[in-house]
Phi, psi and omega in degrees: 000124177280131185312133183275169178277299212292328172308292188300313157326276174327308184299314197287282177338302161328306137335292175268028172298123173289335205265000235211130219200087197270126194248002186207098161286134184345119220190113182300138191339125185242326181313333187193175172298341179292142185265140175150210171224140186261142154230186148249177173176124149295117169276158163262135162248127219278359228138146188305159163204156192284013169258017171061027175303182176258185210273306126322111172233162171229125193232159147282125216238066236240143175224121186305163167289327165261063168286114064226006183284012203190130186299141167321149157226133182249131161247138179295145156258328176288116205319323198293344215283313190323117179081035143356115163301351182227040184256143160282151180255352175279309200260322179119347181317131174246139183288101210265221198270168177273138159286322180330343202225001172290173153297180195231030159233244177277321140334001191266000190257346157297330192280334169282013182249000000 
């Protein structure tokens, strides 16, 4: 499945994020049936926080096929990450920011970092 322009936009835009350090390049999904695309990537966490993450975390990054209509979703790789407080517990998904208020564009996969 070929990589969409608005997909390939988000990826690039992404990119120039300092905290954000991709170590598995975009690629289509392979993990499950959902159609769409994947990375890997180390965030930086930019500041302390009370669940005590460490400074690095590395998540899987799934981008739906119909993006930007539809959410980014980040799954942790990173052992610390596992049992979250702010984890889905069926999928592993972790609950990021309200979508609600991103853009509905190339930008929407920047407002979660």
């Amino acid at each position: 499945m070929k990589i969409t322009e608005i997909v390939l936009k988000a990826y690039e835009l992404l990119l120039q994020y300092r905290i954000v350090e991709i170590i598995k390049s975009i690629d289509c999904n392979k993990e499950d049936r959902k159609k769409g695309w994947e990375f890997q990537c180390n965030i930086k966490i930019p500041y302390a926080n009370p669940e005590n993450i460490s400074e690095i975390i590395t998540v899987r990054v799934f981008i739906p096929e119909c993006f930007p209509y539809a959410p980014v979703s980040f799954y942790p790789i990173s052992e610390e990450i596992r049992c979250f407080p702010h984890q889905d517990a069926e999928t592993g998904k972790l609950c990021l920011r309200d979508e609600r208020f991103a853009t509905c564009d190339e930008k929407k996969t920047c407002y979660l970092c």
